[in-house]
C-alpha positions in Angstrom: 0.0 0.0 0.0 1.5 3.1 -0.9 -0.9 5.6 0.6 -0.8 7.0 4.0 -3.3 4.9 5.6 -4.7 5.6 9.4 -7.6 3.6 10.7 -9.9 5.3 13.7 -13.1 5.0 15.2 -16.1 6.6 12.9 -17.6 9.4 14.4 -21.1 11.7 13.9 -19.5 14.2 11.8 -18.3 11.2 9.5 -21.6 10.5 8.5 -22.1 12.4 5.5 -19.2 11.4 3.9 -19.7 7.3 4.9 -23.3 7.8 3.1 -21.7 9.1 -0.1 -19.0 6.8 0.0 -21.6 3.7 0.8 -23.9 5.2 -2.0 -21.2 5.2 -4.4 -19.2 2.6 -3.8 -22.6 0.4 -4.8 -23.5 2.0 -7.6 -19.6 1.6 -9.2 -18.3 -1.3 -7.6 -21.0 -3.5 -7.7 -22.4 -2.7 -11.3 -20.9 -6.0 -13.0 -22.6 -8.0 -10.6 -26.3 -6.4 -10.0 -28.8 -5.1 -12.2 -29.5 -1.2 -11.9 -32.5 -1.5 -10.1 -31.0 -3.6 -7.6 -28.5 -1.3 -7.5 -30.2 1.7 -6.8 -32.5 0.2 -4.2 -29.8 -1.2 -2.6 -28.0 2.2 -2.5 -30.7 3.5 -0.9 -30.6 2.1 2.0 -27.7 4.1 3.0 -29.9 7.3 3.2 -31.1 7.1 6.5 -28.8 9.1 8.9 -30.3 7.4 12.0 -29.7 4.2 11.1 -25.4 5.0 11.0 -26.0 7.1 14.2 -26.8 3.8 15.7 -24.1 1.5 14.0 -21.4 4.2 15.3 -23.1 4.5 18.8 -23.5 0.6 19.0 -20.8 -1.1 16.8 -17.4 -1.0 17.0 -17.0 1.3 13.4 -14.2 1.6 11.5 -12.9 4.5 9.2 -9.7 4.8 7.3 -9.1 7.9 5.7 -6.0 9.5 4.3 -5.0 13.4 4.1 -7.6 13.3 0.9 -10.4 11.9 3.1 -12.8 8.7 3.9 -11.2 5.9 2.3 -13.4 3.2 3.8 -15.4 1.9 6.8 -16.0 -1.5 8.3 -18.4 -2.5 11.3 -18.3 -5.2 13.8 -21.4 -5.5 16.6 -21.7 -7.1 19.6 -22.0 -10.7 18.6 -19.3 -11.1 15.6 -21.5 -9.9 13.0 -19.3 -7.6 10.0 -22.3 -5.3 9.6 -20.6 -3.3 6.8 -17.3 -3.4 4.8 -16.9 -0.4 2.1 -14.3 0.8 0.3 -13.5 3.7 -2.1 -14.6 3.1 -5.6 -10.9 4.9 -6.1 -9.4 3.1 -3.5 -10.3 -0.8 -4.7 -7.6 -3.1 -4.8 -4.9 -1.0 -2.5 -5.2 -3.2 0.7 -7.7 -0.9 2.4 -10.3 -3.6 2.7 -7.9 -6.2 3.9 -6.6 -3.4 6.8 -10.5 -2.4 7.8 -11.2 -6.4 7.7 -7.7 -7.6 9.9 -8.4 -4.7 12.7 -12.3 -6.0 12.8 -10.8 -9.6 12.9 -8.7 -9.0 16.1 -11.5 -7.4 17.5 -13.7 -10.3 17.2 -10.7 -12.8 18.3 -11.2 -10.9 21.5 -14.7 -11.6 22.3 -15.7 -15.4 23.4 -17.8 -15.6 20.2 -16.4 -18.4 18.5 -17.1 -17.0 14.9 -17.5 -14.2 12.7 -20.4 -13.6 10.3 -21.1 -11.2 7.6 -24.0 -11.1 5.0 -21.9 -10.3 1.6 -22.6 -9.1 -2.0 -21.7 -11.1 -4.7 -19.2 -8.3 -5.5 -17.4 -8.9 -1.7 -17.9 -12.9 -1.6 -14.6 -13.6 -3.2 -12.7 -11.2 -0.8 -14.4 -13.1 2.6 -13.4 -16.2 0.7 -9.8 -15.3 0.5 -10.0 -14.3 4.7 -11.5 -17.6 5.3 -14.9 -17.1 5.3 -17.1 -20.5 4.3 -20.3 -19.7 2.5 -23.3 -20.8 4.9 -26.1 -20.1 2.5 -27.0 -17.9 -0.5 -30.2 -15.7 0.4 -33.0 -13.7 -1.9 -33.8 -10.2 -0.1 -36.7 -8.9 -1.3 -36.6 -5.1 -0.7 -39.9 -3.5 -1.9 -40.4 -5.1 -5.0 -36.3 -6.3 -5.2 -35.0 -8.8 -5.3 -31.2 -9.2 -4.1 -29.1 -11.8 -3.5 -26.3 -11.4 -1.3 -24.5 -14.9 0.8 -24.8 -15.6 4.6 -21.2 -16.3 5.2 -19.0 -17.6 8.4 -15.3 -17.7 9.9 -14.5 -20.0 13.1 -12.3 -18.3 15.4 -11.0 -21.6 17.0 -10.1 -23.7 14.4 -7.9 -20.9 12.1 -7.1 -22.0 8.9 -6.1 -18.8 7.3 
């Protein structure tokens, strides 16, 4: 990674810029895998300020940024779960991911939950893959009239393969 990297805890005033970043990292990242509508549906769920309030308040949420700004966010709650994991649609491919995911992994080695569980896109699946994650079931979300797959996924904590 050649990009000064640092990784802190997401605050209120980060909001705004987590929503655009969420909104379009979605509708770039994820275009070869989703339909439009999907898309946009899906990108929409990012609009209610409330609801990151919450995940900052009640998750232990990520940011990395850079002198330029929000580079990406990544969310663990209280029982192992990887709420969120987004990354610049500028910013793919230059380890940011893997750094939100490894600081979010030592957190949850921590805890006596015995694995980790995210709900991925089809865009994000082969990244979990490559950290160890097992594919647990593929699942149709029907959002209004939407529908979106994404994969329930899981890592054991014990039993460390990778």
């Amino acid at each position: 990674m050649n990009i000064d990297v640092t990784l802190g805890l997401a605050e209120p005033a980060d909001i705004p810029n987590i929503m655009q970043l969420y909104r379009h990292t979605i509708l770039t990242v994820c275009r070869k895998d989703y339909g439009q509508k999907e898309l946009d549906r899906w990108a929409d769920l990012g609009s209610d300020e409330h609801r990151w309030e919450n995940r900052i308040a009640s998750q232990y949420f990520l940011v990395a940024k850079d002198p330029s700004g929000l580079l990406g966010f990544a969310s663990l709650s209280v029982d192992n779960y990887i709420d969120v994991l987004y990354v610049s649609s500028k910013h793919q491919r230059l380890g940011i991911a893997s750094l939100l995911f490894e600081a979010i992994h030592a957190k949850a080695m921590a805890k006596p939950i015995h694995d980790l569980t995210a709900d991925v896109s089809k865009t994000a699946k082969p990244f979990f893959e490559k950290k160890g994650f097992l594919l647990v079931k593929e699942q149709e979300n029907l959002l209004d009239d939407v529908l979106i797959v994404n994969y329930k996924m899981r890592k054991d904590l014990i039993n460390l393969t990778k």
